[in-house]
N, C-alpha and C positions, 0 to 999 in steps of 0.2 A: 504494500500500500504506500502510498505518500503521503500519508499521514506523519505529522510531524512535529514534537515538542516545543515550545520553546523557553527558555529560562527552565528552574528549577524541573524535578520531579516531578510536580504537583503540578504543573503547567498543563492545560489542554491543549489536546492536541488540536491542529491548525492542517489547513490545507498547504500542500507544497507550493516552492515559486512558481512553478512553471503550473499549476489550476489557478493561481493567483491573479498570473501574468495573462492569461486566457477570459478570467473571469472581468477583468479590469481591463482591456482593451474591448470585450464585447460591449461592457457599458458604455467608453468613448462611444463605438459606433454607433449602439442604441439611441443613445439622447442626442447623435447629431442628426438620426434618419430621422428620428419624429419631424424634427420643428423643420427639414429639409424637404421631406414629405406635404406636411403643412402648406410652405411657402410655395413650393411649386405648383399644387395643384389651385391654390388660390391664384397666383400670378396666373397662370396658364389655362384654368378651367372659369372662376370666377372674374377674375377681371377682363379676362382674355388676352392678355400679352404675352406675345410669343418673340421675345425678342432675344438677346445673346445671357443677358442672367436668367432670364428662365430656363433657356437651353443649360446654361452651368447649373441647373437647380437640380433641373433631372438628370443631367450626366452624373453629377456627384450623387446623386438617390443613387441612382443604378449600378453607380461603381461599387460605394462602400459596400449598400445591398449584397452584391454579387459574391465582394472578399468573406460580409458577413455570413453569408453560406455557409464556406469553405472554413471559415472559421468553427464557425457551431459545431460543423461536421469533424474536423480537429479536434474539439473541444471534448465532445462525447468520443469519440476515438481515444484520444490519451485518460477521460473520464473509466472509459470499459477496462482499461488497460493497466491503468494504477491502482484505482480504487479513490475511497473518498475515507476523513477521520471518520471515526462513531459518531451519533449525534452528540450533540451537546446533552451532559449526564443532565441538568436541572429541568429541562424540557417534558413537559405531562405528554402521553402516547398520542393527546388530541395535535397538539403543537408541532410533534415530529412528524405525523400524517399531513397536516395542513402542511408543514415546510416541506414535503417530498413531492404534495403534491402542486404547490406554488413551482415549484424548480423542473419537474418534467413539464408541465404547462407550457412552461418560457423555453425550455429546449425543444418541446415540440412545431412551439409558435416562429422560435429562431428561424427554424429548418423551413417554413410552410411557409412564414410570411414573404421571407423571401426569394423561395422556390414560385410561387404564384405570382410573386414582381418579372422574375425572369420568363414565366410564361407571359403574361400579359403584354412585355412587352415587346417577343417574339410574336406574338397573334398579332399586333398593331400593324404594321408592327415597328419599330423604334429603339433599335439596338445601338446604334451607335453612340458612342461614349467619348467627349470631348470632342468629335470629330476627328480623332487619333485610330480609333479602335471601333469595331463591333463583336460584340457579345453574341456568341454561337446560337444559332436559334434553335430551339426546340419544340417549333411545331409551324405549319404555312399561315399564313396571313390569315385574320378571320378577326374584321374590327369589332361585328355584333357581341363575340365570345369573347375579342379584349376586356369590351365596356365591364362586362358580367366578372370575367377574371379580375379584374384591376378593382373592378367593385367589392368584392368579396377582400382583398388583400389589404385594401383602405382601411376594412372593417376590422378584419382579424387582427390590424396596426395599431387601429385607436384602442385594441382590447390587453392587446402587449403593453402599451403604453399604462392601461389602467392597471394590470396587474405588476410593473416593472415599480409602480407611483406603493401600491402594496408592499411591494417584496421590500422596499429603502426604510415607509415609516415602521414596518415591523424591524428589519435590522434597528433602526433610530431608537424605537422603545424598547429591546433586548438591551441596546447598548445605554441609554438613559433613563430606565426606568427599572427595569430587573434587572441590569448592571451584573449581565451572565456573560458569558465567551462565545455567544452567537455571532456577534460581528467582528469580535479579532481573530475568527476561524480563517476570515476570506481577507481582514486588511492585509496593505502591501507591507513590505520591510520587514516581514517576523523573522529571517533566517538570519 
Protein backbone atom coordinates (compact mmCIF):
# COMPACT_ATOMS: atom_id res chain seq x y z
CA UNK A 1 0.00 0.00 0.00
CA UNK A 2 1.18 3.60 0.01
CA UNK A 3 -0.07 4.30 2.90
CA UNK A 4 2.13 6.37 4.94
CA UNK A 5 3.04 7.77 8.51
CA UNK A 6 4.15 10.67 9.26
CA UNK A 7 5.85 12.09 12.40
CA UNK A 8 5.71 9.83 15.49
CA UNK A 9 4.19 6.20 15.82
CA UNK A 10 0.90 7.48 16.72
CA UNK A 11 0.71 9.41 13.49
CA UNK A 12 -2.14 8.54 10.97
CA UNK A 13 -1.55 7.22 8.32
CA UNK A 14 -1.64 9.64 5.13
CA UNK A 15 -1.92 9.13 1.54
CA UNK A 16 1.56 8.95 -0.47
CA UNK A 17 3.13 11.86 -2.72
CA UNK A 18 2.49 10.71 -5.62
CA UNK A 19 -2.00 10.08 -4.63
CA UNK A 20 -1.35 13.54 -3.28
CA UNK A 21 0.40 14.98 -6.29
CA UNK A 22 -2.77 13.27 -8.58
CA UNK A 23 -5.29 14.35 -6.02
CA UNK A 24 -4.06 18.10 -6.09
CA UNK A 25 -3.46 18.72 -9.79
CA UNK A 26 -7.08 17.01 -10.56
CA UNK A 27 -8.51 19.90 -8.20
CA UNK A 28 -6.30 22.79 -10.26
CA UNK A 29 -8.13 21.21 -13.30
CA UNK A 30 -11.46 20.81 -11.77
CA UNK A 31 -12.06 24.45 -10.56
CA UNK A 32 -10.45 25.94 -13.62
CA UNK A 33 -13.01 23.62 -16.05
CA UNK A 34 -16.11 24.91 -14.12
CA UNK A 35 -15.94 28.64 -14.40
CA UNK A 36 -14.00 28.00 -18.05
CA UNK A 37 -17.10 25.94 -18.97
CA UNK A 38 -19.29 28.71 -17.52
CA UNK A 39 -17.64 31.54 -19.51
CA UNK A 40 -17.79 29.80 -22.66
CA UNK A 41 -20.99 28.66 -23.12
CA UNK A 42 -22.28 32.02 -21.95
CA UNK A 43 -19.98 34.11 -24.34
CA UNK A 44 -20.77 31.77 -27.01
CA UNK A 45 -24.37 30.40 -26.45
CA UNK A 46 -25.91 33.37 -24.54
CA UNK A 47 -24.54 36.37 -25.72
CA UNK A 48 -23.60 34.95 -28.94
CA UNK A 49 -19.85 35.81 -29.41
CA UNK A 50 -18.00 33.87 -31.20
CA UNK A 51 -14.92 35.67 -31.45
CA UNK A 52 -10.96 34.64 -30.66
CA UNK A 53 -11.49 34.58 -26.49
CA UNK A 54 -14.30 32.53 -26.99
CA UNK A 55 -12.42 30.21 -29.27
CA UNK A 56 -9.52 30.31 -26.40
CA UNK A 57 -12.44 29.45 -23.98
CA UNK A 58 -13.28 26.29 -25.51
CA UNK A 59 -9.99 25.38 -26.70
CA UNK A 60 -8.69 25.46 -23.06
CA UNK A 61 -12.35 23.53 -21.94
CA UNK A 62 -11.35 20.99 -24.26
CA UNK A 63 -7.75 20.65 -23.69
CA UNK A 64 -7.55 20.45 -19.86
CA UNK A 65 -10.94 18.22 -20.24
CA UNK A 66 -9.08 15.88 -22.48
CA UNK A 67 -5.47 15.77 -20.13
CA UNK A 68 -8.27 15.42 -17.27
CA UNK A 69 -9.38 12.13 -18.65
CA UNK A 70 -6.19 10.76 -18.87
CA UNK A 71 -5.45 11.93 -15.72
CA UNK A 72 -8.43 10.34 -13.66
CA UNK A 73 -7.61 7.21 -15.67
CA UNK A 74 -3.82 7.50 -14.18
CA UNK A 75 -5.21 8.35 -11.03
CA UNK A 76 -7.50 5.08 -10.57
CA UNK A 77 -4.74 3.01 -12.23
CA UNK A 78 -1.89 3.91 -9.78
CA UNK A 79 -5.24 4.11 -7.10
CA UNK A 80 -5.93 -0.17 -8.00
CA UNK A 81 -2.25 -0.44 -7.82
CA UNK A 82 -1.05 0.84 -4.47
CA UNK A 83 -4.00 0.98 -2.46
CA UNK A 84 -5.23 3.77 -0.37
CA UNK A 85 -4.48 4.22 4.03
CA UNK A 86 -7.57 2.66 6.21
CA UNK A 87 -10.19 5.09 6.93
CA UNK A 88 -9.70 7.48 9.30
CA UNK A 89 -10.20 5.39 12.92
CA UNK A 90 -12.77 8.35 14.42
CA UNK A 91 -15.12 8.10 11.43
CA UNK A 92 -18.83 6.38 12.44
CA UNK A 93 -19.51 3.28 9.58
CA UNK A 94 -22.30 6.04 8.24
CA UNK A 95 -19.36 8.62 7.44
CA UNK A 96 -16.92 6.04 5.85
CA UNK A 97 -19.93 4.85 3.59
CA UNK A 98 -20.87 8.43 2.73
CA UNK A 99 -16.98 9.22 2.06
CA UNK A 100 -16.50 6.06 -0.33
CA UNK A 101 -19.38 6.88 -1.61
CA UNK A 102 -18.60 10.91 -2.39
CA UNK A 103 -15.19 9.64 -3.80
CA UNK A 104 -16.33 6.92 -6.41
CA UNK A 105 -19.00 9.44 -7.53
CA UNK A 106 -16.37 12.03 -8.50
CA UNK A 107 -14.04 9.38 -10.09
CA UNK A 108 -16.85 8.00 -11.96
CA UNK A 109 -18.11 11.75 -12.98
CA UNK A 110 -14.08 12.47 -13.60
CA UNK A 111 -14.00 9.72 -16.20
CA UNK A 112 -17.84 10.48 -17.83
CA UNK A 113 -17.84 14.02 -17.72
CA UNK A 114 -15.20 14.31 -19.80
CA UNK A 115 -15.60 11.32 -21.91
CA UNK A 116 -19.00 12.81 -23.15
CA UNK A 117 -17.09 16.50 -23.63
CA UNK A 118 -14.86 14.57 -26.07
CA UNK A 119 -17.89 12.82 -27.64
CA UNK A 120 -19.84 15.99 -28.09
CA UNK A 121 -17.42 17.56 -29.52
CA UNK A 122 -16.51 14.90 -32.16
CA UNK A 123 -20.48 14.70 -33.14
CA UNK A 124 -20.20 18.78 -33.63
CA UNK A 125 -18.34 18.46 -34.54
CA UNK A 126 -15.21 20.88 -33.02
CA UNK A 127 -12.14 19.27 -32.24
CA UNK A 128 -9.78 21.59 -33.00
CA UNK A 129 -7.60 22.98 -30.03
CA UNK A 130 -5.94 26.39 -30.33
CA UNK A 131 -5.81 25.93 -33.95
CA UNK A 132 -2.58 23.86 -33.40
CA UNK A 133 -4.13 20.59 -32.99
CA UNK A 134 -7.32 18.24 -33.24
CA UNK A 135 -8.41 15.97 -30.85
CA UNK A 136 -9.10 12.31 -32.54
CA UNK A 137 -12.70 11.93 -33.13
CA UNK A 138 -14.60 9.39 -31.82
CA UNK A 139 -17.69 9.16 -33.65
CA UNK A 140 -19.04 11.02 -37.43
CA UNK A 141 -20.72 14.37 -37.26
CA UNK A 142 -24.25 14.28 -35.98
CA UNK A 143 -25.14 18.00 -34.51
CA UNK A 144 -28.92 16.98 -33.23
CA UNK A 145 -26.88 14.01 -30.94
CA UNK A 146 -24.14 16.99 -30.11
CA UNK A 147 -26.96 19.39 -28.66
CA UNK A 148 -28.24 16.13 -26.52
CA UNK A 149 -24.46 14.87 -25.67
CA UNK A 150 -23.15 18.34 -24.79
CA UNK A 151 -26.49 18.79 -22.88
CA UNK A 152 -26.24 15.83 -20.77
CA UNK A 153 -22.39 16.74 -19.89
CA UNK A 154 -23.30 20.44 -18.92
CA UNK A 155 -25.58 18.80 -16.56
CA UNK A 156 -23.50 15.83 -15.20
CA UNK A 157 -20.71 19.25 -14.74
CA UNK A 158 -22.88 21.54 -12.75
CA UNK A 159 -23.45 18.18 -10.44
CA UNK A 160 -19.55 17.53 -10.02
CA UNK A 161 -19.36 20.98 -9.30
CA UNK A 162 -22.18 20.42 -6.44
CA UNK A 163 -20.78 17.48 -5.01
CA UNK A 164 -16.79 18.65 -5.42
CA UNK A 165 -18.51 22.32 -3.27
CA UNK A 166 -19.55 18.93 -0.70
CA UNK A 167 -16.42 16.98 -0.64
CA UNK A 168 -14.08 20.76 0.56
CA UNK A 169 -16.95 21.86 3.21
CA UNK A 170 -16.90 18.37 4.76
CA UNK A 171 -12.88 18.11 4.58
CA UNK A 172 -13.29 22.01 6.17
CA UNK A 173 -15.52 20.72 9.05
CA UNK A 174 -13.39 17.38 9.70
CA UNK A 175 -10.43 19.66 9.63
CA UNK A 176 -12.23 22.69 11.96
CA UNK A 177 -14.68 21.21 13.67
CA UNK A 178 -13.86 17.46 14.68
CA UNK A 179 -10.39 18.48 14.23
CA UNK A 180 -9.68 14.42 13.06
CA UNK A 181 -6.86 13.48 10.23
CA UNK A 182 -9.57 13.42 7.42
CA UNK A 183 -7.88 16.24 5.64
CA UNK A 184 -4.16 15.83 6.53
CA UNK A 185 -4.61 12.30 4.90
CA UNK A 186 -4.76 14.19 1.36
CA UNK A 187 -2.73 17.62 2.30
CA UNK A 188 0.47 18.34 0.38
CA UNK A 189 4.14 18.23 2.01
CA UNK A 190 3.42 15.31 4.61
CA UNK A 191 6.70 13.37 3.47
Amino acid sequence: MDARTAGSSTARPVYGGVARTFHWVTVVAVLAMLPLGLAMTYRGNTLNIWDGTTDALYSAHKLIGFLLLWLTAGRLIYRFLHGVPPDEPSLAWWQRAGSHLVHWLLYGLLLVVPLLGWIGVSLFPALTVFNLFDLPALTSPDQAAAGRVLGIHGKLALMAGAIVVLHILAALYHHFIRRDGVLRRMWPGLD
